[in-house]
Every structure is written in structure tokens, then in C-alpha cells.
N, C-alpha and C positions, 0 to 999 in steps of 0.2 A: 218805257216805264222807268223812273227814276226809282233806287231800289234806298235801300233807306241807308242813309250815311254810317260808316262803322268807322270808331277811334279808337286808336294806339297812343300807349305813352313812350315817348324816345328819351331816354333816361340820361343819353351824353352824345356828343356829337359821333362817338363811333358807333350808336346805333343805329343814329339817320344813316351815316355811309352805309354801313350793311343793306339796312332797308333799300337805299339808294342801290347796291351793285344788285340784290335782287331780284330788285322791279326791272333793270335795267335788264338782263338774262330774257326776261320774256318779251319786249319789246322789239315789233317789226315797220317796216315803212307803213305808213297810214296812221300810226298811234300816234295819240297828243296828251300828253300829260300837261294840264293847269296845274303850275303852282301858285298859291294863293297864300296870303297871308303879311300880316303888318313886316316894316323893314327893320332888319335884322332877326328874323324865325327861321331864318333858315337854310333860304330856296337858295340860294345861288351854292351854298354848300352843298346842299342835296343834289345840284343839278349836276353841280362839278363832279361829284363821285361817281355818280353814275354814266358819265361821259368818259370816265379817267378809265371805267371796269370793261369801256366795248373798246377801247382804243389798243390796236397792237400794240404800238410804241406810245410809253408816258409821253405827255406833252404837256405843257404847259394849260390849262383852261382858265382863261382869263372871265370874269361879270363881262356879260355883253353890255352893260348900263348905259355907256356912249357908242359903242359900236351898233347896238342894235340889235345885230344877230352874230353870232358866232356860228359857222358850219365845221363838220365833223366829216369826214371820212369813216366809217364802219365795219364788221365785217357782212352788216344785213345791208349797208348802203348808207344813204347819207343821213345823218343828224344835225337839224335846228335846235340851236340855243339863242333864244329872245329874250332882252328884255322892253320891255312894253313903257317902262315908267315915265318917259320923258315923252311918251307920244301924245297930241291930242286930238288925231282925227282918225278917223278911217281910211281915211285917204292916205295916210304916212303907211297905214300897216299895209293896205295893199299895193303900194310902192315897194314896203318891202320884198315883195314873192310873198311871204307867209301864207298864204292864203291858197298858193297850188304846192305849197311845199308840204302842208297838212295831208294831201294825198298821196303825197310821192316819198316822205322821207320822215321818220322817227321826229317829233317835234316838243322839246320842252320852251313851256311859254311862261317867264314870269309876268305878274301884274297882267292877266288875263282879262281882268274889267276891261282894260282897255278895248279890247277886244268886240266886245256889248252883242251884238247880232250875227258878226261874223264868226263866233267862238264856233270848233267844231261840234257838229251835237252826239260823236261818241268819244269826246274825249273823258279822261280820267282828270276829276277834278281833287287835288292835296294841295288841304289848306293846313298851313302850320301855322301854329301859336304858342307864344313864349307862353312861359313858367313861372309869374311873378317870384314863388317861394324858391327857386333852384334854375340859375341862369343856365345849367348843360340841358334842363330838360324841354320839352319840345313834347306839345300835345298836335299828332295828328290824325285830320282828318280826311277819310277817304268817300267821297260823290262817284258816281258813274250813274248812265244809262243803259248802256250797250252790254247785253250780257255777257260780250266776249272779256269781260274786267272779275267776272267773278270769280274763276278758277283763281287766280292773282289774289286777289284780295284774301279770299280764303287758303292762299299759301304765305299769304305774308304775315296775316293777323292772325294766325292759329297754330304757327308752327313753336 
């Protein structure tokens, strides 16, 4: 059952990180957050904080944009950082792993279209969208199926 889309307004970039360190708290191997949304909304900033908030030692988190994937070390296990944008087949993403990594390891996906049939079917889909009137702010929105997303949802948009 897809459950009906809930939106937040993200008022400056330190509230994406917040939202981002969060989400990121509750997140274990198998979960796949889609980030979605036009270039420059966001995601690679959203993705970055929330990798920087599981990491023992800061590190550096580089846009996977040419590399692909970035992988992460955790204390839950390993974390995928994807970006999708350069790819045009199905065949590239499941060259990449992505596709047994969704089972085994924490997965943030940018440009998730790419994806099309192979997208997991409980992941957590945030699409962000720019502000025309106020360039810090940041309208998102939160998709799921899987009711294991609703406690989340309802601690991040109601607290």
C-alpha cells in the first residue's frame, strides 16, 4: 500500500542536515532511501550529512557523480552512496553491485529514475525541491510503501 505523500518545509541548509543526521539514526542494512529531485535541491548535501552523522571518524564525503558509488564503513555495516546520473542502462547499475547491496547494506540512491524496475519496492522515496522565492529553502517530500517508514516519518515531521 502506498500511503499518501507527507511535505516538510526545510527553511536552510542546516535543517536538511538535521533532518539528514535524524533519518540517518534510524536506518539499518536493507533500507534504501531515493533521493529525488531536480540538480542542485539538495540530495547530495542531504546525502553527505547523513553519512558524515554514522561515521566514527569525519571523513571526507565526496558527490559519487563520476565515481558512481561511494561505500562507507558504519557502525550498523556498510553504506552505498550512488549517483545514478550519468548512467543509461540497466546493465551499468547492475554491474555496479547496487542491486545485492539494497539487501545487505544502508543505500542512499541519487537520480533513482534511473533505476526504473529495478528500484527497491520498500524503499523510502525524498524528493526535494528548490524555493523559487528563498534559495536556503528546500520543499520536501516524503513517498514510502513499507510501513516499517512510518514511525520515521512521524518522528521527523511532527517533532
Amino acid at each position: 500500500m502506498i500511503h499518501s505523500p507527507v511535505t516538510c518545509t526545510l527553511s536552510s541548509p542546516e535543517k536538511t542536515a538535521n533532518l539528514a543526521t535524524l533519518i540517518a539514526a534510524a536506518l539499518r542494512p536493507g533500507d534504501c532511501i531515493l533521493l529525488e529531485g531536480p540538480i542542485g535541491a539538495g540530495k547530495t548535501h542531504f546525502a553527505r550529512h547523513l553519512i558524515q552523522s554514522l561515521l566514527h571518524i569525519p571523513e571526507d564525503v565526496p558527490s559519487p557523480t563520476f565515481t558512481l558509488v561511494q561505500t562507507y564503513d558504519v557502525p550498523s555495516g556498510e553504506l552505498w552512496h550512488a549517483d545514478l546520473y550519468r548512467l543509461t542502462s540497466l546493465d551499468e547499475i547492475e554491474e555496479l553491485g547496487l542491486i545485492e547491496a539494497f539487501e545487505t547494506a544502508i543505500c542512499l540512491v541519487e537520480w533513482p529514475d534511473r533505476l526504473a524496475e529495478l528500484s527497491p519496492s520498500n524503499a523510502l522515496h525524498l524528493r526535494l525541491e528548490l524555493d523559487l522565492d528563498d534559495a536556503d529553502t528546500r520543499k520536501l517530500t516524503f513517498t514510502w510503501s513499507d510501513a516499517k517508514w512510518q514511525p520515521l516519518i512521524d518522528r521527523t515531521t511532527h517533532d
